[in-house]
N, C-alpha and C positions, 0 to 999 in steps of 0.2 A: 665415778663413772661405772656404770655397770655391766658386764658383760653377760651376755645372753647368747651360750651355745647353740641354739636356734637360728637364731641370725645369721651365725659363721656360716651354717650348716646349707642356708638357703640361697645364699652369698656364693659358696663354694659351687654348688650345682649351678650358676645362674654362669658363671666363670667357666665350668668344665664342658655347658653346654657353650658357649660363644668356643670356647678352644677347639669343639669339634665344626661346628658351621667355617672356622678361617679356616682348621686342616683341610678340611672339604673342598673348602673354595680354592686355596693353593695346591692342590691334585690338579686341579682344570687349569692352571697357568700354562704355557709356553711361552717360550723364545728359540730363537736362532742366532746365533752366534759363527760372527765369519773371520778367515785367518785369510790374509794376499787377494782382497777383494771381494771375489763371492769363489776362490779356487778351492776351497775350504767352508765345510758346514756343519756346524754343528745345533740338532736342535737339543734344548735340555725341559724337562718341564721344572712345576713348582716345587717338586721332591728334590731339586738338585739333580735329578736322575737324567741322563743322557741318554735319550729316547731314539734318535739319529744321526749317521755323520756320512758324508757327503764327498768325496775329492774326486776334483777334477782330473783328467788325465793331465794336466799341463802343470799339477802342483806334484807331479808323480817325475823324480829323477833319478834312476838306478846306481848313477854316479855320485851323489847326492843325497843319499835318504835322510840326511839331516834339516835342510830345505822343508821337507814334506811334513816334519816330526815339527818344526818350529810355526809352521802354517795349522796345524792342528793344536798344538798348544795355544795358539793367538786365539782361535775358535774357542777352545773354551774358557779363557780366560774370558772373552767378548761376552759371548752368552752368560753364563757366573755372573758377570757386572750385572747384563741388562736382568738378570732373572733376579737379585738383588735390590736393583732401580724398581723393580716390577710389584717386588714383594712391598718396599716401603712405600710407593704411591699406593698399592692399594688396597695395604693394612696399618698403613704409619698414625695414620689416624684416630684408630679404636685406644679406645683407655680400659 
């Protein structure tokens, strides 16, 4: 078997350009991710990054602030899954 450095070479750039078209394309994802119905919001994009968050006055207890902390954590565990679900439908595919 022979190996021919050139190939690697061409092989490589053909890989580092598809790596930047899905980076690309996973910047433009969103989701929303909800905690206690829709009392809680979280949007996150395709970076992981948590873009905005959301709460209801009615997920808001002074007596309670643990309530509000556990509705927010549900959010983004929600969104995390669905941006995850999002990633492998619509990159699971490429080889």
């Amino acid at each position: 078997m022979n190996f021919n450095p050139m190939d690697f070479l061409k092989n490589a750039s053909a890989i580092q350009a598809r790596m930047e078209e899905v980076k690309k394309s996973m910047e433009s994802l969103s989701v929303s991710g909800y905690g206690g119905g829709d009392m809680v919001r979280v949007d996150m994009n395709g970076k992981m990054e948590i873009t905005d968050v959301k709460i209801s006055p009615d997920a808001i207890d002074p007596a309670d602030p643990s309530m509000t902390e556990q509705l927010v954590k549900a959010a983004c565990t929600d969104a995390y899954t669905k941006m995850k679900q999002k990633i492998n439908e619509e990159f699971g595919n490429y080889h």
